[in-house]
SEMAR-376394 format. One line per 10 residues: number of its first residue (from 1); for each residue x, y, z of N, C-alpha, C. Coordinates in steps of 0.1 Angstrom, whole numbers. Layout:
residues N
NUM) X:Y:Z:X:Y:Z:X:Y:Z | ...
//
This chain:
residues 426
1) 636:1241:800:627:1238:788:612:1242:792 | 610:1239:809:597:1242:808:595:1262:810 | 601:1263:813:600:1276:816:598:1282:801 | 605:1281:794:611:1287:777:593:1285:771 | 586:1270:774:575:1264:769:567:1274:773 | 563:1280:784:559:1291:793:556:1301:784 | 572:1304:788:571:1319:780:567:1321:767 | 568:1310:756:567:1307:746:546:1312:744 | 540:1303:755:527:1305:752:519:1314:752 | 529:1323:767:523:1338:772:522:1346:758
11) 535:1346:752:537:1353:736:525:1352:730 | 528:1336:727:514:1333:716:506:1342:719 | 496:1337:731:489:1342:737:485:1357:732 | 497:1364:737:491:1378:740:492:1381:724 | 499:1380:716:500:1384:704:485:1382:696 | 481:1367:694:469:1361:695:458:1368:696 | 455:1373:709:444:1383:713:440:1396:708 | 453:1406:709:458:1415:700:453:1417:684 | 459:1407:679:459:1404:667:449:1404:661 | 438:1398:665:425:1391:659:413:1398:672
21) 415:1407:676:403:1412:685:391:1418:675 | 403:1424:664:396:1435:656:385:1429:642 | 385:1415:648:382:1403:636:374:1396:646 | 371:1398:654:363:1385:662:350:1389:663 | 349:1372:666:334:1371:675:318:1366:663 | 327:1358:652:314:1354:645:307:1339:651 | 299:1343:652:288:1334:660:284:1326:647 | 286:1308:653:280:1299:645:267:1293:652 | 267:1292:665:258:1291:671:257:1298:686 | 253:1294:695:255:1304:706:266:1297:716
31) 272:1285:709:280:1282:722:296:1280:716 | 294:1288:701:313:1284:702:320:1295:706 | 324:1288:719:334:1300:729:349:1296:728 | 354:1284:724:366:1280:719:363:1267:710 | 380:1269:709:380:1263:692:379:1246:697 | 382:1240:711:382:1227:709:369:1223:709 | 359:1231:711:347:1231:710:336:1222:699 | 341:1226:685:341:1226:675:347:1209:668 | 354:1204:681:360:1187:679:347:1179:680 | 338:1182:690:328:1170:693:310:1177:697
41) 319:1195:708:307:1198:706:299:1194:723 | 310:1186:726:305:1185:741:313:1188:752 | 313:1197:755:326:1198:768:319:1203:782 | 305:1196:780:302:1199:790:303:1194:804 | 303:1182:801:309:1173:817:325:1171:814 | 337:1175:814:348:1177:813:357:1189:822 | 368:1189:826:372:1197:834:377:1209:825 | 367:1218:818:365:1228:811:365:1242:819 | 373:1251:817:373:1264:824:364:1276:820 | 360:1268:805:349:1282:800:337:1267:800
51) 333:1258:797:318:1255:799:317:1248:816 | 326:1237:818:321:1231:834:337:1234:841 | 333:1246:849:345:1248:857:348:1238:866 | 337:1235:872:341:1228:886:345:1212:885 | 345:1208:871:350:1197:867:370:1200:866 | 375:1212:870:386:1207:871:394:1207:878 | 383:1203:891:389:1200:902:392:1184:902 | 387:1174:891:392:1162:891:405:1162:883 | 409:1170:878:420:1171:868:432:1170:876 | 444:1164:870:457:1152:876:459:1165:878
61) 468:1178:866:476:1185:867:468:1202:866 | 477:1208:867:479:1226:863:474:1223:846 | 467:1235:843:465:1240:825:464:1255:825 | 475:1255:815:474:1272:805:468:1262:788 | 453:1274:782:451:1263:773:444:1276:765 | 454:1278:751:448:1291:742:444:1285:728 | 435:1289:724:431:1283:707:427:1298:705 | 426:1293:687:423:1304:677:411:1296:666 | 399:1305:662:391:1300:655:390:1306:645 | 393:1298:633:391:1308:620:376:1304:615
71) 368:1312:615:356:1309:610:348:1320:596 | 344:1305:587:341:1314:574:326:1316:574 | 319:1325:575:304:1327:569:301:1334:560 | 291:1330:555:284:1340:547:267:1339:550 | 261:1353:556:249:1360:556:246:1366:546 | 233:1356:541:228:1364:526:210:1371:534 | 207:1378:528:193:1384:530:188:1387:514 | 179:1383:509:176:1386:496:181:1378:487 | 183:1378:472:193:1375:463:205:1368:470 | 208:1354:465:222:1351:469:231:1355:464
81) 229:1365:456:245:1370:453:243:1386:462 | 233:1391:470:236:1397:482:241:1389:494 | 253:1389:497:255:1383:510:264:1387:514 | 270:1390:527:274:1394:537:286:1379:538 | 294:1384:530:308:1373:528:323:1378:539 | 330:1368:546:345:1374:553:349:1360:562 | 360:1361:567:362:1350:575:363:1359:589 | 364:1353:601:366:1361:616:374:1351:624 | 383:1358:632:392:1348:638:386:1352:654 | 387:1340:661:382:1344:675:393:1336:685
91) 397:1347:695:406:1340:702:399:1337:714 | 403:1324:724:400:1321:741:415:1316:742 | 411:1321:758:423:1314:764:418:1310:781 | 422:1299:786:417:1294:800:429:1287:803 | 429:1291:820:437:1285:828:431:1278:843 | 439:1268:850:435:1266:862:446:1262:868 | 444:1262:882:457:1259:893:454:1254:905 | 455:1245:910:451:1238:920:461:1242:932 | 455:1245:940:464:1256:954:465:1243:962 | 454:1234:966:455:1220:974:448:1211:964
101) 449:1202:975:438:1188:971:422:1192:971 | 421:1205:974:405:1209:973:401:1220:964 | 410:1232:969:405:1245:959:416:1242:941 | 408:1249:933:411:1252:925:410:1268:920 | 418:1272:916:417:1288:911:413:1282:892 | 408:1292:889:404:1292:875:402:1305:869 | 404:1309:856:403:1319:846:401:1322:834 | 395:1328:822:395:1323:811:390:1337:804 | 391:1338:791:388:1348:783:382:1342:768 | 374:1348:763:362:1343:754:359:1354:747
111) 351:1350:732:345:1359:727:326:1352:729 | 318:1364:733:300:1355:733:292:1356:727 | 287:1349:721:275:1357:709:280:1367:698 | 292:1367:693:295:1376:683:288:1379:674 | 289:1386:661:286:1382:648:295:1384:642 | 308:1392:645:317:1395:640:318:1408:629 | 325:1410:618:319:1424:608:311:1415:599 | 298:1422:596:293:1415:580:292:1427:570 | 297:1425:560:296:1438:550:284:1437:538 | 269:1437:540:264:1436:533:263:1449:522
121) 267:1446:505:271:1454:499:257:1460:492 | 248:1450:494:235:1454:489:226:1451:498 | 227:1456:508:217:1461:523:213:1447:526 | 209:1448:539:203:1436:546:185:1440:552 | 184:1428:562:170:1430:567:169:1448:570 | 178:1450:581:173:1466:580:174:1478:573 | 175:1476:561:178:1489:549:165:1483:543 | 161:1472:543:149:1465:536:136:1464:544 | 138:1467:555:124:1472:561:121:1490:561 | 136:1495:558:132:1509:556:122:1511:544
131) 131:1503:534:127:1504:522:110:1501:523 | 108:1490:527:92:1478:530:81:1494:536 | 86:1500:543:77:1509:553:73:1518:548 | 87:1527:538:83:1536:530:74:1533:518 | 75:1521:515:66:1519:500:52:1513:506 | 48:1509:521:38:1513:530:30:1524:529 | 42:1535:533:33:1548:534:31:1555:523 | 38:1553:514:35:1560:499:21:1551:496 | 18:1539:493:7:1530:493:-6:1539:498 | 1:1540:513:-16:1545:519:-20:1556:515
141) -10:1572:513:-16:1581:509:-16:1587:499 | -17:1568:490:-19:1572:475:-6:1580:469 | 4:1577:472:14:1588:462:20:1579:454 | 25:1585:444:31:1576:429:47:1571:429 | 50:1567:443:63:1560:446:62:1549:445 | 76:1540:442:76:1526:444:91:1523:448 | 94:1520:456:114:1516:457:113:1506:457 | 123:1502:443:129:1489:441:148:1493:432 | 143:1476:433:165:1474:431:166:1485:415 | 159:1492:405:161:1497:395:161:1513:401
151) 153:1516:409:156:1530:412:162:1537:429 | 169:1520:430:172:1529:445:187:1516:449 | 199:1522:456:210:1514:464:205:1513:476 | 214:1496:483:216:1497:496:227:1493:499 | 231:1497:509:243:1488:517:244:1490:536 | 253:1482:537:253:1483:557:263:1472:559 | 271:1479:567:284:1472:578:281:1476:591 | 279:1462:593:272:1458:611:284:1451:616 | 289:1456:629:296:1446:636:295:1445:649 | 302:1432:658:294:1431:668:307:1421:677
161) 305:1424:686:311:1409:699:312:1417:712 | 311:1404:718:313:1407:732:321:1397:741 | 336:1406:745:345:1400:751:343:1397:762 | 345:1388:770:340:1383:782:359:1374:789 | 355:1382:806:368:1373:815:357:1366:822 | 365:1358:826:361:1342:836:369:1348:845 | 363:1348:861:372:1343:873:361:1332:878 | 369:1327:891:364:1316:898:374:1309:905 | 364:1299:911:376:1284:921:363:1275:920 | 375:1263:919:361:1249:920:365:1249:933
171) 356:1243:943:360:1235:953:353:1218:955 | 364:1207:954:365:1193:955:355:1190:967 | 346:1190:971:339:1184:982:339:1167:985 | 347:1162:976:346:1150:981:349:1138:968 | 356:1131:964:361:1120:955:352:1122:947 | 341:1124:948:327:1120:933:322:1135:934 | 322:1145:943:315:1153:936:325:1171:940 | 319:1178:928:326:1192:932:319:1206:928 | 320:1217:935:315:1227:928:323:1238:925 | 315:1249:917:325:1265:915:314:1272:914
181) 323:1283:916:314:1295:916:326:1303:918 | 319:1317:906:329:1326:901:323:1336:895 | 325:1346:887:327:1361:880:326:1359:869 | 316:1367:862:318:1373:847:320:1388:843 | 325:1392:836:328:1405:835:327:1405:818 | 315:1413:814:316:1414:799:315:1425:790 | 323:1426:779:325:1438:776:319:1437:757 | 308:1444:758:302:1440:745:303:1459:738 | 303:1454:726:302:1467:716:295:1464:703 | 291:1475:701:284:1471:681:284:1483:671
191) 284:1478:658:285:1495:656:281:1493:639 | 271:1505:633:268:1502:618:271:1515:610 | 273:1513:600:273:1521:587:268:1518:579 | 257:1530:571:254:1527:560:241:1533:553 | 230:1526:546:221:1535:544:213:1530:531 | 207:1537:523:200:1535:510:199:1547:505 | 199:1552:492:197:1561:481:188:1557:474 | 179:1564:467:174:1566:455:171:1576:448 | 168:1572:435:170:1584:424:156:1589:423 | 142:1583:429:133:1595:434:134:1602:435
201) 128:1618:432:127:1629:438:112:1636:440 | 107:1645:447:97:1652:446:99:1665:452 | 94:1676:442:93:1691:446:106:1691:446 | 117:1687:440:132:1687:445:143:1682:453 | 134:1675:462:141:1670:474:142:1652:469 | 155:1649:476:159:1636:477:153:1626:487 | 151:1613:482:146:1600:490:161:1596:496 | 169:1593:509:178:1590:513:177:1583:526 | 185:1574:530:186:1569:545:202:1571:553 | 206:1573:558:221:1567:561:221:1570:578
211) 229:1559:580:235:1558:597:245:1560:595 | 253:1562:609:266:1558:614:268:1557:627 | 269:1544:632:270:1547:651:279:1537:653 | 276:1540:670:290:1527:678:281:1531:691 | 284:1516:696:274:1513:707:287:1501:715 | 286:1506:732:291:1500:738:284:1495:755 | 285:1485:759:279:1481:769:289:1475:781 | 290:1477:791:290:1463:803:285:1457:809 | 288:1445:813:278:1440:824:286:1426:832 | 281:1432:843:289:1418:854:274:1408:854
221) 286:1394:861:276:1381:863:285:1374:875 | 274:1363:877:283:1355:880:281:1337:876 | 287:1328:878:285:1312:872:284:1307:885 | 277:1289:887:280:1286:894:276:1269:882 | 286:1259:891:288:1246:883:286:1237:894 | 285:1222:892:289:1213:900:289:1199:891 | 299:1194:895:304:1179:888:299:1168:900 | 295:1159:892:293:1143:897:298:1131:892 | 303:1123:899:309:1111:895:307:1098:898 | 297:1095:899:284:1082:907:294:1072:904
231) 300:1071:897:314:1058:893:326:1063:887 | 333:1053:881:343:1058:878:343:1057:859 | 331:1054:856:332:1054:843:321:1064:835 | 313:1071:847:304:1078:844:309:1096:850 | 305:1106:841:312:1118:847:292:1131:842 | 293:1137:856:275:1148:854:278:1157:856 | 276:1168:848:275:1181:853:263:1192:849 | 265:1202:861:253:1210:853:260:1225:860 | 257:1234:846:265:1247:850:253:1255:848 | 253:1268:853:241:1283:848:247:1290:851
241) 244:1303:844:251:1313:845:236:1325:841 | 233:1334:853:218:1343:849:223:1348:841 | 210:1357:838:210:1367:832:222:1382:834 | 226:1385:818:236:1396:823:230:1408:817 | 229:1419:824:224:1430:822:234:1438:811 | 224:1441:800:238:1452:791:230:1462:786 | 236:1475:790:228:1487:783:236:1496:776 | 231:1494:760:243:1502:754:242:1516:751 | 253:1521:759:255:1535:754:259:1536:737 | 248:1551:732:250:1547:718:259:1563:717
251) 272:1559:702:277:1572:698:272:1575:682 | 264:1582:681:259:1587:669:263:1591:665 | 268:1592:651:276:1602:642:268:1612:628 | 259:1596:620:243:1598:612:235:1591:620 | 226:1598:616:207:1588:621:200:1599:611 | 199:1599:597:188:1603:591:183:1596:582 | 164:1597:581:154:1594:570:151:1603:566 | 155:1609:550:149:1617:544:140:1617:535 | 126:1623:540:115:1614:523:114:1629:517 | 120:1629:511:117:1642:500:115:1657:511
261) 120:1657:523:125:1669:527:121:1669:543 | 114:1652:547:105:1655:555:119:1640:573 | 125:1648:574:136:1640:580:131:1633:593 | 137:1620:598:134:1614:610:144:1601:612 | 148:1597:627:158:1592:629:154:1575:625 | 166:1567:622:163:1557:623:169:1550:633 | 178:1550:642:185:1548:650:181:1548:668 | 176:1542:675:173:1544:689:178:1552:694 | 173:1565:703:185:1574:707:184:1568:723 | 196:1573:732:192:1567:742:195:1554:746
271) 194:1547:758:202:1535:760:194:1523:755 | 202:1516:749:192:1507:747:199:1490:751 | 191:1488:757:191:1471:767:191:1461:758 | 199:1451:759:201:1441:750:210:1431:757 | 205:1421:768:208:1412:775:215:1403:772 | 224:1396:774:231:1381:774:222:1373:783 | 215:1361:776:204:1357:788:209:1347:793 | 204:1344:804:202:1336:815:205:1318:803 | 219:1308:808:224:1297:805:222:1291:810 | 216:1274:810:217:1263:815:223:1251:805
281) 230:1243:812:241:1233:804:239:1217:812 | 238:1210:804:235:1199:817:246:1186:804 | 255:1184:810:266:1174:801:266:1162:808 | 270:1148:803:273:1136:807:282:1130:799 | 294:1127:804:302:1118:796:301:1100:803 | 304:1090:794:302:1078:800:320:1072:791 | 325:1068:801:339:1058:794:333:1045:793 | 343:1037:785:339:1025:781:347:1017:786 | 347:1002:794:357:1000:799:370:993:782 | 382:998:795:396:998:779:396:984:771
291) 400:982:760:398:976:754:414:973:747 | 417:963:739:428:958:737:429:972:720 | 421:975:716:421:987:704:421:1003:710 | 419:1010:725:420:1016:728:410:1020:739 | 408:1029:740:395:1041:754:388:1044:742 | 373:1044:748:364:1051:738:356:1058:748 | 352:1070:747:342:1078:756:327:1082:747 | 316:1082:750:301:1088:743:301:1101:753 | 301:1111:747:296:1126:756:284:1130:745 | 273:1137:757:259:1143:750:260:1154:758
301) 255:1164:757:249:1183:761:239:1181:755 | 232:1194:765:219:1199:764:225:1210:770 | 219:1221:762:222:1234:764:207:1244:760 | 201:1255:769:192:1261:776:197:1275:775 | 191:1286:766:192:1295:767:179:1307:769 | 170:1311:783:162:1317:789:161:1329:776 | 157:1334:765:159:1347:757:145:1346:761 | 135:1344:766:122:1350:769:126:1358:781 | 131:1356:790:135:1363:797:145:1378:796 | 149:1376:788:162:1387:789:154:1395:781
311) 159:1412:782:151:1419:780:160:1428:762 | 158:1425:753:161:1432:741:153:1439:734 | 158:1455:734:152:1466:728:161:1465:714 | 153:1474:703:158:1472:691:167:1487:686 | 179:1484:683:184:1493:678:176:1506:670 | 173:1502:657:164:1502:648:152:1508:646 | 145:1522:648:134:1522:646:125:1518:641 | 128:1510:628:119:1506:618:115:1490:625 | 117:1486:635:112:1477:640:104:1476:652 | 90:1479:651:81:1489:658:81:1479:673
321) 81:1467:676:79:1462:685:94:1463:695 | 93:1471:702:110:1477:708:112:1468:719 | 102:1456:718:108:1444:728:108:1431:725 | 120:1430:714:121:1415:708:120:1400:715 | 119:1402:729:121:1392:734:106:1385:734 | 95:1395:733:81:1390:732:81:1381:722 | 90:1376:714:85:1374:698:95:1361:694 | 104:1358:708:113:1344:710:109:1336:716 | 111:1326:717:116:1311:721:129:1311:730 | 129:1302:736:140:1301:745:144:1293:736
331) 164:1293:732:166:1288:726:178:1277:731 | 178:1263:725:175:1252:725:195:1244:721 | 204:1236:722:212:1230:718:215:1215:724 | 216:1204:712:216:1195:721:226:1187:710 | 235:1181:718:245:1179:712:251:1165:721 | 258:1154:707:262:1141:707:276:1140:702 | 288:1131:708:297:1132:704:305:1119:716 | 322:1120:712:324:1109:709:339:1111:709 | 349:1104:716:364:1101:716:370:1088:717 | 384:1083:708:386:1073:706:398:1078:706
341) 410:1070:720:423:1069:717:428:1055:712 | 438:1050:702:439:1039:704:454:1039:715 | 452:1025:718:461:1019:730:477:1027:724 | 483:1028:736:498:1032:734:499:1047:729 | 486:1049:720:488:1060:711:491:1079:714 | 497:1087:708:495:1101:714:487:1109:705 | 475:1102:699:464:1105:694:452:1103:702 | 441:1113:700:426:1115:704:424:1119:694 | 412:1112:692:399:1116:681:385:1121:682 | 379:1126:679:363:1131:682:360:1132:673
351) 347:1134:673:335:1130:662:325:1136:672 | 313:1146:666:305:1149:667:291:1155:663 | 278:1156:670:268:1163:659:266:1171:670 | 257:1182:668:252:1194:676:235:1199:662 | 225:1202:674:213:1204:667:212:1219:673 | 211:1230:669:206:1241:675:192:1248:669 | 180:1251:680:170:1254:673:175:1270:685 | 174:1281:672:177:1293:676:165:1306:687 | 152:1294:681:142:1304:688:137:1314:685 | 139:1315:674:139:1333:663:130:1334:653
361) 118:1342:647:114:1341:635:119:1349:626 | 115:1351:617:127:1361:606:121:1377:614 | 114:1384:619:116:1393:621:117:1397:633 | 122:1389:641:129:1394:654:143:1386:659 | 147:1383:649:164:1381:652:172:1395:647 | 182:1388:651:188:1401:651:200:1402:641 | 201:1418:636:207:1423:625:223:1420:625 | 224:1420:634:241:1419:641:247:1405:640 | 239:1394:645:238:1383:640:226:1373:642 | 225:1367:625:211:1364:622:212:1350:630
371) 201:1349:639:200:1334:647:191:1327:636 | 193:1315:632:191:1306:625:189:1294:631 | 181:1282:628:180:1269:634:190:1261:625 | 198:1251:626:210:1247:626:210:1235:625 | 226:1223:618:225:1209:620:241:1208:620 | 250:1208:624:264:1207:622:271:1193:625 | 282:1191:619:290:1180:622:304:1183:627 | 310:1178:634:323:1183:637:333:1173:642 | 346:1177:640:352:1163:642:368:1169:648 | 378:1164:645:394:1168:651:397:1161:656
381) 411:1164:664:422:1153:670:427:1161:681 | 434:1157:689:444:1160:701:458:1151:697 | 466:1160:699:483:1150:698:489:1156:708 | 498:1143:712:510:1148:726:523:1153:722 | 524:1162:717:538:1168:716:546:1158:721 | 545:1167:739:553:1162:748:543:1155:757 | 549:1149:768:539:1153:781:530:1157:784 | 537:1174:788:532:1183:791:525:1197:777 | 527:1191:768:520:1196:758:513:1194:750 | 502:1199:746:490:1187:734:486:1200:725
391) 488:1197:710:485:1202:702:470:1194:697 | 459:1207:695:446:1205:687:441:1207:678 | 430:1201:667:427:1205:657:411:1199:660 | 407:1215:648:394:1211:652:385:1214:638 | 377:1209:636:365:1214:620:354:1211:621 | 346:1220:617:330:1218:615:324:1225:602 | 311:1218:600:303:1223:589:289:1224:593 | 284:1237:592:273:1242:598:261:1242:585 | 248:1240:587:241:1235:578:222:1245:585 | 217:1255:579:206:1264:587:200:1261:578
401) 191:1265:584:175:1264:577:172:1279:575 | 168:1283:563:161:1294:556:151:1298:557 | 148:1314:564:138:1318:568:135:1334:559 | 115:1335:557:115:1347:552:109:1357:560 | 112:1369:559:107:1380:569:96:1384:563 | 86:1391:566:73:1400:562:73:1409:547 | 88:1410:550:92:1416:539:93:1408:526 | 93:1393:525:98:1388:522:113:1385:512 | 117:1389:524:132:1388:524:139:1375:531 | 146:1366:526:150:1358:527:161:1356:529
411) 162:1348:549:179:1345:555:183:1339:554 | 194:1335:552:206:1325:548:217:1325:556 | 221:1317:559:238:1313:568:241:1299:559 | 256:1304:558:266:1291:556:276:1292:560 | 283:1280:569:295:1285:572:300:1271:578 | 315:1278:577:324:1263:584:336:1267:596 | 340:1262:599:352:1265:609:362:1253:609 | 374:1263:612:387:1257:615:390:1261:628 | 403:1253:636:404:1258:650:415:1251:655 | 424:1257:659:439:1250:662:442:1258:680
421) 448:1246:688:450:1249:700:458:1242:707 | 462:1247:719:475:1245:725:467:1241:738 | 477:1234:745:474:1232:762:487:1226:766 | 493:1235:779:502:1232:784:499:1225:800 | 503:1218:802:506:1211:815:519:1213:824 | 512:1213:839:523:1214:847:518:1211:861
//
């Protein structure tokens, strides 16, 4: 039976990945990297293989542990009935193996920072800063242009993720405390189509914009974690992971601005750098002692993202400052949450809030995915199959604050998530 259970998940599994690669990676905030995530929002002092590795070296048994995230957004820029509507499914999967009473092997696969596809059918920020620059330069030297929604289309399909493997080993140094250290390997791509028309003309010639590219990057890292246990009802941890270098090679197919005959690229030629920055994670869970109604646990995160540091050049010509990182905040997550088994039961429950301040103003986030400041709730269950098996569910509702660019163009996010997962034991 256990073996059949095995083989059973490897399937899932690989089918799973396969399946939904070509659909992943929408980012609700910067830390949903799996779906049980999404229950409480804290998995940071826990024996977690994608947030605190070295926490599972306190863990009883072996775990193979895959989920699937179906997540719905919608990015509006402008008019709400312009918005960038779809759902994206994101797979992870993590495992660990305890060789003795000290080392642990560990592994895991993730989507990071996505944005997933967004199909904005009436252009977004960057078709609207083309637009903003050109009706600039007509301004200054006095010519009888104006682009608006009656004499000119937009549109643009942006998509984006970056797959990421986990290796590593915790090692147990001692009843109360443990560390890891391990490998990242990440494999990011992005890619747009699209453009603007209008029915302008002068001396004959057409006002037009259109792209077409694909951009692909890697970059290695490495993590390092360590867990504390000052009692037995209290659980610390604190993980980082630097900065990961990514330079994406671009494949052009369009890159033209045409103003009435007079052509130039909009597109960066050449590599262009766009970091995964430097993580700090600092979790605490506290148990309560049991009680005749059940276990109750309080878990809180604080989560630390260095983007002043990491170095992001802009795809985009039309966004003249080609180092966005001058123009952020290090961005911010701090998050409250909460489990309740009752006695006898093969139920767990969670309940949670998470606050994310993104660090972004409207005109240096980015097109691929709009970073937003945030307030979400999130909640789910765990059930025991068997034993050795626990089925998960998980839901959230994400809630951003609206920001306007120079342009004044106006961002929007809304979105929710669903999230179902498996974990086998052995």
């Amino acid at each position: 039976m256990e073996k059949n259970s095995t083989k059973l998940l490897l399937v899932l599994f690989i089918v799973t990945i396969w399946t939904t690669l070509a659909m992943a990676g929408a980012e609700i905030n910067n830390s949903n990297l799996t779906g049980k995530y999404f229950q409480d929002f804290t998995p940071y002092a826990e024996g977690d293989v994608i947030y605190n590795a070295a926490g599972t070296s306190f863990e009883e048994r072996n775990s193979v542990t895959f989920d699937l995230q179906l997540v719905r957004k919608d990015y509006c820029t402008g008019n709400p009935s312009e918005c960038a509507e779809g759902y994206s499914f994101i797979p992870s999967f993590a495992s660990y193996y305890h060789i003795n009473d000290k080392v642990t092997l560990l592994g895991g696969f993730y989507i990071a920072a996505g944005g997933g596809r967004l199909d904005y059918k009436y252009g977004n920020s960057a078709t609207q800063r083309i637009v903003t620059n050109l009706n600039l330069g007509f301004a200054k030297k006095n010519l009888p242009f104006v682009i608006n929604d009656s004499n000119s289309s937009e549109n643009m399909e942006l998509y984006s993720d970056y797959r990421t493997l986990k290796f590593g080993a915790s090692y147990k140094v001692s009843e109360k405390f443990s560390t890891s250290l391990g490998v990242l390997y990440m494999m990011a791509q992005k890619s747009g189509k699209g453009g603007m028309t209008s029915t302008l003309t002068y001396g004959g010639q057409a006002l037009t914009a259109e792209i077409d590219f694909e951009q692909e990057a890697n970059g290695t890292g490495y993590f390092v974690s360590c867990h504390y246990k000052p009692t037995e009802l209290w659980d610390i941890a604190l993980n980082y992971t630097p900065n990961i270098e990514l330079k994406f090679e671009s494949t052009i197919k369009k890159n033209e601005l045409n103003v009435f005959g007079t052509k130039s690229e909009i597109i960066n030629t050449g590599k262009i750098q766009e970091d995964y920055p430097a993580t700090l994670t600092l979790g605490a869970t506290r148990a309560f002692p049991k009680t005749s109604y059940g276990d109750f646990e309080a878990k809180m995160g604080y989560v630390r993202y260095f983007q002043k540091d990491a170095k992001w050049m802009d795809t985009f010509t039309t966004n003249k400052n080609n180092n966005r990182q001058e123009r952020f905040d290090d961005a911010i997550e701090i998050t409250l949450g909460g489990t309740f088994r009752p006695t006898d039961s093969k139920w767990k429950f969670h309940l949670g809030y998470l606050y994310s301040n993104a660090g972004a103003d409207a005109d240096s986030t980015s097109d691929f995915k709009p970073g937003l400041d945030s307030n979400s709730l999130g909640t789910g269950f765990d059930y025991d199959i068997r034993e050795d098996l626990i089925f998960s569910l998980a839901a959230s509702k994400t809630w951003y604050k609206t920001l306007t660019n120079s342009s004044g163009q106006k961002l929007e996010k809304d979105g929710y998530q669903v999230a179902v997962g498996f974990e086998y034991l052995f």
